[in-house]
C-alpha positions as CSV (number, residue, x, y, z in Angstrom):
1,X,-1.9,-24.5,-4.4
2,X,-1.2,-21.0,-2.9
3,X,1.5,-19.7,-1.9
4,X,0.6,-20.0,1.6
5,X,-0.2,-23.8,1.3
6,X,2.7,-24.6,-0.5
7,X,5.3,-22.9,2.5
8,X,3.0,-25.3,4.7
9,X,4.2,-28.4,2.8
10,X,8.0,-27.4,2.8
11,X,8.1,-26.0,-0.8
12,X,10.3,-23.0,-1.4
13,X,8.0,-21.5,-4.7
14,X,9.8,-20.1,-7.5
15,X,7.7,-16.6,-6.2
16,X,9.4,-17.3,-2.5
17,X,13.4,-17.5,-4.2
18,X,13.2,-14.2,-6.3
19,X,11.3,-11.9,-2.8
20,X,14.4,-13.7,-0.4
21,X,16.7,-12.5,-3.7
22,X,15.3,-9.1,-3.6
23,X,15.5,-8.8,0.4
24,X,18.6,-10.4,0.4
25,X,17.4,-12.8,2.9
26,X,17.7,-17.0,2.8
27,X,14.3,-18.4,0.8
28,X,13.4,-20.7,4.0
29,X,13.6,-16.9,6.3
30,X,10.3,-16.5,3.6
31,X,8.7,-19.6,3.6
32,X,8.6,-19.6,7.4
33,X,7.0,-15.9,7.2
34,X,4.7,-17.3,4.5
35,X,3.7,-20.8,6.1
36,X,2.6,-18.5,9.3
37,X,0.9,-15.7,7.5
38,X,3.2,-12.8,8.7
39,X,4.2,-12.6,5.3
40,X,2.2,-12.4,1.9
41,X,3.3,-12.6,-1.6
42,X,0.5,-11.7,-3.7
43,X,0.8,-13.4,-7.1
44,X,-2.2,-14.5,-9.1
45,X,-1.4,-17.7,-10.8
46,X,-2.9,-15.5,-13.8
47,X,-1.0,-12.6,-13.5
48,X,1.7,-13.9,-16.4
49,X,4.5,-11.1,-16.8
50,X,4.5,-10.6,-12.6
51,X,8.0,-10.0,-10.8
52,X,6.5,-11.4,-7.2
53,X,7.3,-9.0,-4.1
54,X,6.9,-10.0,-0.6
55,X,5.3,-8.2,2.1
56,X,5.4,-8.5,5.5
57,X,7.9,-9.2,8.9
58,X,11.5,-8.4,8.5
59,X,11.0,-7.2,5.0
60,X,12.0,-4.0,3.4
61,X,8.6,-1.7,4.3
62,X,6.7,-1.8,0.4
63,X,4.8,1.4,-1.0
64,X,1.9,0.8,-3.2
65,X,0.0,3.7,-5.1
66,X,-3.5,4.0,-6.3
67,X,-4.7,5.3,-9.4
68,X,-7.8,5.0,-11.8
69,X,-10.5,6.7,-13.7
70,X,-13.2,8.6,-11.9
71,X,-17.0,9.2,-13.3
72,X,-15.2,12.6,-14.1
73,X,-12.1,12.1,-15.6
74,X,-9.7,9.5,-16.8
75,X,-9.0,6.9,-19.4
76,X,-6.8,3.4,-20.4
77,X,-4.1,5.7,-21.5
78,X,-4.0,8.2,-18.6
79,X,-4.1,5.4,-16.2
80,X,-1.5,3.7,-18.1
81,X,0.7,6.4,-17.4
82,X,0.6,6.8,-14.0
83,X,1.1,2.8,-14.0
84,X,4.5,3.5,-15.7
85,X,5.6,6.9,-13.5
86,X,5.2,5.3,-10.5
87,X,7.1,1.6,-11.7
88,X,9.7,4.4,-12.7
89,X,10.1,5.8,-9.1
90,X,10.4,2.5,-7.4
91,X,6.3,1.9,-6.3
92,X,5.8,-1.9,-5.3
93,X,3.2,-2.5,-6.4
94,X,-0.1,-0.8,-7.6
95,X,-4.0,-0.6,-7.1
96,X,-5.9,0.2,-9.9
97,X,-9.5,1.9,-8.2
98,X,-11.4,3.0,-11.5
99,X,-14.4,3.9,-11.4
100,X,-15.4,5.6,-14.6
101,X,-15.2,4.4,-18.3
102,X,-14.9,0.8,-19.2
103,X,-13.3,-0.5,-16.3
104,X,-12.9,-4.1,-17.3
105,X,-10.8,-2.6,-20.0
106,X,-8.9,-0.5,-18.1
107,X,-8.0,-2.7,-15.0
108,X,-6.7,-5.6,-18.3
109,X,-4.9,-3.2,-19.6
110,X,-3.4,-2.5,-16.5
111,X,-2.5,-6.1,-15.5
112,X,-1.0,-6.6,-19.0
113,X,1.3,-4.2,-19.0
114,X,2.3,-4.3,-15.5
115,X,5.0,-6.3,-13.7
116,X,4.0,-5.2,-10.2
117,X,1.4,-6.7,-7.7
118,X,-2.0,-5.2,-9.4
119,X,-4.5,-4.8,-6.8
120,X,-8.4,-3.4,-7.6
121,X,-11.2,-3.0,-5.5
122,X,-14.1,-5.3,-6.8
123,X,-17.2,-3.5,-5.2
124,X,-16.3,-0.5,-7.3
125,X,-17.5,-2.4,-10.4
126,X,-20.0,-4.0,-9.1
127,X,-21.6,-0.4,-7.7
128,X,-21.3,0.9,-10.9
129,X,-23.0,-2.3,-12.4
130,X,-26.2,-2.5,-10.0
131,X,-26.4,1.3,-11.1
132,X,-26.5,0.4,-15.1
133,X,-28.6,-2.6,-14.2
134,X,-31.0,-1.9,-11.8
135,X,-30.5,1.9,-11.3
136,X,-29.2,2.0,-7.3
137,X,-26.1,0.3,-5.7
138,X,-28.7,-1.2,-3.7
139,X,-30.2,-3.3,-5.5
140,X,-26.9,-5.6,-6.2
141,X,-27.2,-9.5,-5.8
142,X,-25.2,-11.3,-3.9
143,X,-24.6,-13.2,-7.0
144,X,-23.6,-10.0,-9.0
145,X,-21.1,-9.1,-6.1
146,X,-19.2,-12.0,-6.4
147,X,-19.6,-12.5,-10.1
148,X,-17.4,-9.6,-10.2
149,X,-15.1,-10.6,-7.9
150,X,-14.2,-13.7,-9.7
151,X,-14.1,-11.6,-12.7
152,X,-10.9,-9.4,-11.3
153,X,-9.5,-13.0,-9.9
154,X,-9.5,-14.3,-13.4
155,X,-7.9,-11.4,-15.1
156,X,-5.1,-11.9,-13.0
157,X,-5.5,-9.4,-10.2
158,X,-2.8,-10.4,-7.2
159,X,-4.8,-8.5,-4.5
160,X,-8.1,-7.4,-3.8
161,X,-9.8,-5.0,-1.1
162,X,-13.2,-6.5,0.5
163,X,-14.5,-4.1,3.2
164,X,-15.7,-7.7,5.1
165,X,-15.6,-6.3,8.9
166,X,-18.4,-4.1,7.8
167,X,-21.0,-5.7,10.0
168,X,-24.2,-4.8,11.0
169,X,-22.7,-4.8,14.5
170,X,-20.3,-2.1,13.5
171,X,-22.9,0.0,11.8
172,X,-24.4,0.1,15.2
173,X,-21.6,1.4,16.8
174,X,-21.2,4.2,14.0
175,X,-24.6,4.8,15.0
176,X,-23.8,5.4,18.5
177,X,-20.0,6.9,18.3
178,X,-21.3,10.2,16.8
179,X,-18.6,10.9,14.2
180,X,-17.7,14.0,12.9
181,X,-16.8,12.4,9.1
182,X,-18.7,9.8,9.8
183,X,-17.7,7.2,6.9
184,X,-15.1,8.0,4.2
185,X,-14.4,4.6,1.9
186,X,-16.6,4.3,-0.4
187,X,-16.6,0.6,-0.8
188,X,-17.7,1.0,3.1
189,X,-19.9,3.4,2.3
190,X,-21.6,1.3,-0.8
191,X,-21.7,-1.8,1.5
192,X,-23.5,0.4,4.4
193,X,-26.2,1.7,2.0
194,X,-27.0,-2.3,0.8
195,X,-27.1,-3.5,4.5
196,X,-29.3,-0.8,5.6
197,X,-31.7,-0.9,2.4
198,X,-31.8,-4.6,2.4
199,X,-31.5,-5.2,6.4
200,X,-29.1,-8.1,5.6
201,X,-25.6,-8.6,6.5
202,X,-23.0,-8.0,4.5
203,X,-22.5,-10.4,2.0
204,X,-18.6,-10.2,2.5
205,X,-19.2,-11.0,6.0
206,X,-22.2,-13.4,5.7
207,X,-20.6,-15.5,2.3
208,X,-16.7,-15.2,3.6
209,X,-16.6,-18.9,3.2
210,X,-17.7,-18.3,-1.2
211,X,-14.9,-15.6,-0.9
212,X,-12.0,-17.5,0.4
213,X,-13.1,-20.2,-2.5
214,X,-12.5,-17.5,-5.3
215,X,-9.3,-16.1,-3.2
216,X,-7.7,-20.2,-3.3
217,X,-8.1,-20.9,-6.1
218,X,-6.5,-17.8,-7.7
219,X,-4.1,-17.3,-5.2
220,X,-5.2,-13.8,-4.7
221,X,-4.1,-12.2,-1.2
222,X,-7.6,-10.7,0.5
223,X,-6.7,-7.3,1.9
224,X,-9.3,-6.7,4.5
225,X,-10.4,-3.1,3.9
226,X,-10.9,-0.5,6.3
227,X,-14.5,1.1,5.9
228,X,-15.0,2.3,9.1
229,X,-11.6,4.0,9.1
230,X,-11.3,7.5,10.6
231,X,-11.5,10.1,8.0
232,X,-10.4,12.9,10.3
233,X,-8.1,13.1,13.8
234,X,-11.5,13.1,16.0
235,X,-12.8,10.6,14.5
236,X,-9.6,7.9,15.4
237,X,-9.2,4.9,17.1
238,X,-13.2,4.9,18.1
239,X,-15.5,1.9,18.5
240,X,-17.0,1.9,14.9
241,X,-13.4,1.2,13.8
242,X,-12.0,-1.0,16.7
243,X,-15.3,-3.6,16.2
244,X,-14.0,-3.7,12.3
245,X,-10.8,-4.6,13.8
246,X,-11.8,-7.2,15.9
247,X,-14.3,-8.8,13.1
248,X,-11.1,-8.4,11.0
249,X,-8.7,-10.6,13.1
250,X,-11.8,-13.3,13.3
251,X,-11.8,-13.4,9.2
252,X,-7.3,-13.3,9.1
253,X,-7.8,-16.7,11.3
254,X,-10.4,-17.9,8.5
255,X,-8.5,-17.4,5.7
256,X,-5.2,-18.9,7.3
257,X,-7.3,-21.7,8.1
258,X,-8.0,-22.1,4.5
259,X,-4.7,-21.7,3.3
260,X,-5.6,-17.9,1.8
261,X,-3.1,-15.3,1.9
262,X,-4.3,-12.0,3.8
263,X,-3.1,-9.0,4.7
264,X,-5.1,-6.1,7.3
265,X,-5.7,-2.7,5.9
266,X,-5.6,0.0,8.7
267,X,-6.4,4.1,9.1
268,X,-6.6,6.3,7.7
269,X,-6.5,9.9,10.0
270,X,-4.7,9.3,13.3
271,X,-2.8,12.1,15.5
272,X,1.0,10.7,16.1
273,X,0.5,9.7,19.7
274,X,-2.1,7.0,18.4
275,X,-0.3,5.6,15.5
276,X,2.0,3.2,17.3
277,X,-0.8,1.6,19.5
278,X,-3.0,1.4,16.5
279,X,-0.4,-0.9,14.7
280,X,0.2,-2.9,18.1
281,X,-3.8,-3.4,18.2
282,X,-3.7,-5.0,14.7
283,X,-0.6,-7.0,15.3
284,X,-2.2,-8.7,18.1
285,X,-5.4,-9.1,16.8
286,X,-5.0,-10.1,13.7
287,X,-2.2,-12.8,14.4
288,X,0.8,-10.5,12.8
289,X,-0.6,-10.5,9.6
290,X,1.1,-8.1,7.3
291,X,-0.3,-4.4,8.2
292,X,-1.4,-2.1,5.0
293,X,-1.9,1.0,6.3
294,X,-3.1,4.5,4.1
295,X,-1.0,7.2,5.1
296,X,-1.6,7.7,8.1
297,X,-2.4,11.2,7.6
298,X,-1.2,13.2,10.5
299,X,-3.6,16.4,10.2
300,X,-6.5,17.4,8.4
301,X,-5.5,21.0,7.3
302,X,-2.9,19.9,4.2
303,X,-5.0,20.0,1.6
304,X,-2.2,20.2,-1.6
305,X,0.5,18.3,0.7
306,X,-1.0,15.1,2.3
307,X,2.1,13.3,0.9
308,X,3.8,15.0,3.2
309,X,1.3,14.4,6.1
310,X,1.5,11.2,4.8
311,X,5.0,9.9,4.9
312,X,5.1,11.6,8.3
313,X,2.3,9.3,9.9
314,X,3.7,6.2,7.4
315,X,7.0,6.3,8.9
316,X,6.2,6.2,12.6
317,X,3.5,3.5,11.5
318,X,6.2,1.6,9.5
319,X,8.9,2.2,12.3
320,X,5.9,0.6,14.8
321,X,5.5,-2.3,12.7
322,X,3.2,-1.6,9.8
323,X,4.4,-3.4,6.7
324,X,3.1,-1.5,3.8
325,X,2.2,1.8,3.3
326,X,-0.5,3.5,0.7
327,X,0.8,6.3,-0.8
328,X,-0.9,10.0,-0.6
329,X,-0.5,12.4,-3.4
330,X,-0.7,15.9,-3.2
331,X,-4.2,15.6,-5.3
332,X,-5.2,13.7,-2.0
333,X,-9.0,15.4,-0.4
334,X,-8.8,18.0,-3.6
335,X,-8.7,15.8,-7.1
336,X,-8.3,13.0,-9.1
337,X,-4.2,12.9,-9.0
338,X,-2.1,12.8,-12.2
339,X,1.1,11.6,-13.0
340,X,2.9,14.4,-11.2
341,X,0.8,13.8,-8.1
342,X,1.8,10.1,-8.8
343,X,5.7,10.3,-9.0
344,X,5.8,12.9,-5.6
345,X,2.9,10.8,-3.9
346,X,5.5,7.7,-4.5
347,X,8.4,9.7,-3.7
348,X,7.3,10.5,-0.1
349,X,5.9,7.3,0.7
350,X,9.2,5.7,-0.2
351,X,11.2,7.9,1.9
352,X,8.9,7.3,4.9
353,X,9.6,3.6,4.2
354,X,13.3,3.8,4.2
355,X,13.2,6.0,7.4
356,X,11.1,3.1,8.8
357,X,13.6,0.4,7.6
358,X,16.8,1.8,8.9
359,X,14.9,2.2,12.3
360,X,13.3,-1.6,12.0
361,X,17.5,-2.5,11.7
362,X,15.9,-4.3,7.8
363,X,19.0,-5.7,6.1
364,X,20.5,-3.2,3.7
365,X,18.5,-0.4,5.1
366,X,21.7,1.7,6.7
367,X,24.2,0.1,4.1
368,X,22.2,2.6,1.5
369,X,23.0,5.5,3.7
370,X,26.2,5.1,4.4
371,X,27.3,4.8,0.8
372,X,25.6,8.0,0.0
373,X,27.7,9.5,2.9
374,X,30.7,8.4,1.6
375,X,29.7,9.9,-2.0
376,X,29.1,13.4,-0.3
377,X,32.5,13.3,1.9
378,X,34.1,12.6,-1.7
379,X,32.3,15.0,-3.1
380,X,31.7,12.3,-5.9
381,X,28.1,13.8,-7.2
382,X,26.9,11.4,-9.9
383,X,27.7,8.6,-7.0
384,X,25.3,10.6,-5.0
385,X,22.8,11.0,-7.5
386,X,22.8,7.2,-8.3
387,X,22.5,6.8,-4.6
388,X,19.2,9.2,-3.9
389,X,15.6,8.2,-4.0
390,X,15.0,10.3,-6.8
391,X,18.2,10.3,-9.3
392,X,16.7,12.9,-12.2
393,X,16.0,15.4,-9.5
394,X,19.2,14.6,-7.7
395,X,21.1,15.8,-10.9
396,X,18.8,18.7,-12.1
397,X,19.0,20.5,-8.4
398,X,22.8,20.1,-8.5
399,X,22.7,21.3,-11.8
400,X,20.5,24.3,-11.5
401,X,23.4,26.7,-10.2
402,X,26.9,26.0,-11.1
403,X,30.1,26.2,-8.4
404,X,33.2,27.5,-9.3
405,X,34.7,24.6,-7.5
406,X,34.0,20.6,-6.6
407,X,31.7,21.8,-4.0
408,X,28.0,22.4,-4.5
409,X,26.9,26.2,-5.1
410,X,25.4,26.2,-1.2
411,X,28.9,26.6,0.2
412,X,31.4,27.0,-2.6
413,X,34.5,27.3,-1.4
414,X,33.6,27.2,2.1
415,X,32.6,23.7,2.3
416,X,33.0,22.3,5.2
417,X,34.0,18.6,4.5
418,X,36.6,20.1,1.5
419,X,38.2,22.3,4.4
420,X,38.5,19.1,6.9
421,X,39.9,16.8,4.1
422,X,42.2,19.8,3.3
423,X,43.3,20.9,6.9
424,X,43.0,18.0,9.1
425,X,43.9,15.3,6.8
426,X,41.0,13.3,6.9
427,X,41.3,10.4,4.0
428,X,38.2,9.9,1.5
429,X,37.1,6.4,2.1
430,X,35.7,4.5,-1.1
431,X,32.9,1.9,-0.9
């Protein structure tokens, strides 16, 4: 049974106690979330060495980052790495999106060693595959598609992007909008070329019902990808991406129907006076379903500091209501990222999160803050260093320019809460 089907019977999973554990919350609080579908805990039943994390409504706001080979560069071992910076700076969970090398390998590999969420992207491999097979994307079977799709389900993958709101219908209306960056996802963009080569539906779309049978009896959460998301500001919130939308809340009915966990995926480029109506849209169509949105980035001149453009958009979308954000590194529109790009891509996304939480009123969100408050007024720096997002930089910043006395070097002996304790006889509060 799936998590999803076993809320709907009354059964608080062993996967439901350790997510209300880490929120802090009562396990029922995540069985009713689960039972309704406003909250997904993706967990393969294959996945052995998993430590489960739930996503959705009155949940801390997760951060998942991307990695994986490209036909350029990349290996197991470089993609290894980046699997264990960002577990070391607090990701959620992680999609691996190879697409060069021995991908099989790789995404095992990845699932082996990792104890968060592993989530791929199916029609990558299958792409590649039709390309070594029969030398063009677009001359995959159905059959091959799928084949590979229950391939990533059986190796234990928790979650899995399928672009299925990429309808003929919505091709039409690319046709007609006129976009500047027309389409930017490549599993959209793979799925687009079959369609119009072989003027059939998509197979995602057409065969949903084959899908949701893979996705059951795995347990893998379907993350409804965005391939008709705006890849630039002008291109936002237009038709070609509203029809996905709307196909998308049909297919988040389906799968609750059938007991599968699913979870929307969302844009993409927006300008900040779109991003709270985009995550309304999808809360209302799509029946509240957890809301995975990339970024969004703010602006499209940042090239070198799209984490930044980012966590800006992720936080006003997480404050709004969106549930999980995709990180952005720095590599973001330039290059494959490394592990640097990883750890600051992580970084940001995290803080947007937090930001989000403490204005959501999550449980525990504030609390954080106001212990790292009461560390500064004390002037207790290893406390504060425990207490930041980032510890190691915490301490090598404070570390870079010594101070004569307990103050940092920025005001020395002119610090402000030192001279208040000092004069006005102001007590240091402990937590």
């Amino acid at each position: 049974m799936t998590q999803m089907e076993l809320a709907r019977e009354g059964v608080i999973s062993e996967q439901m106690t350790v997510v209300a554990q880490h929120e802090g919350l009562e396990a029922e609080v995540i069985r009713q979330g689960v039972a309704v579908g406003k909250i997904v805990i993706p967990a393969n039943i294959n996945h052995k060495n998993l430590v489960p994390c739930g996503i959705g409504q009155g949940l801390t706001t997760k951060v998942n980052a991307n990695f994986g080979t490209s036909s350029d560069f990349g290996d197991q071992d470089s993609e290894l790495e980046k699997l264990r910076v960002a577990s070391d700076v607090g990701a959620d969970t992680v999609m691996d999106l190879s697409t060069g090398g021995d991908t099989a390998t790789i995404r095992r590999a990845i699932i082996n060693a990792s104890t968060l969420p592993v989530g791929t992207v199916p029609i990558y491999q299958a792409g590649i595959e039709a390309i070594d097979r029969h030398g063009a994307i677009v001359k995959m079977t159905v059959d091959e598609l799928f084949g590979v799709i229950e391939q990533h389900a059986q190796d234990g993958v928790d979650f899995i992007t399928v672009h299925c709101g990429v309808t003929r219908q919505a091709i039409a209306r690319l046709k007609e909008q006129g976009r500047v960056t027309d389409v930017v996802s490549r599993g959209g963009a793979f799925l687009i070329g079959w369609m119009i080569h072989n003027q059939c539906e998509n197979p995602l779309y057409e065969h949903y019902d084959r899908l949701l049978d893979i996705a059951r009896q795995f347990d893998v959460t379907l993350s409804l990808g965005d391939g008709m998301r705006p890849g630039c500001l002008a291109d936002a919130t237009d038709r070609a991406q509203i029809e996905e939308l709307l196909v998308a809340g049909e297919l988040v009915q389906r799968a609750h129907q059938s007991g599968v966990q699913v979870m929307v995926e969302g844009p993409g480029h927006l300008p900040l006076n779109q991003i709270e109506a985009n995550v309304q849209l999808e809360k209302a169509i799509c029946n509240g379903a957890p809301f995975y949105v990339l970024g969004p980035l703010v602006t499209d001149v940042a090239a070198g500091y799209d984490h930044i453009t980012g966590a800006i958009g992720g936080a006003i979308a997480a404050a709004a209501g969106a549930d999980f954000l995709c990180y952005v590194t720095p590599a973001e529109h330039l290059g494959l990222p490394g592990p640097e790009d990883v750890r600051q891509g992580v970084i940001a996304s995290r803080i947007a999160a937090h930001a989000a939480d403490i204005a959501k009123g999550v449980k525990g969100a504030a609390d954080w803050d106001k212990k790292m408050s009461l560390a500064r007024k004390r002037l207790d720096w290893e406390e504060q260093a425990r207490r930041s997002i980032d510890p190691a930089l915490s301490r090598r910043v404070h570390g870079q320019h010594a101070s004569a006395g307990s103050a940092c070097s920025m005001c020395g002996q002119f610090c402000a809460m030192e001279l208040a304790q000092k004069y006005l006889g102001i007590s240091v509060t402990r937590c």
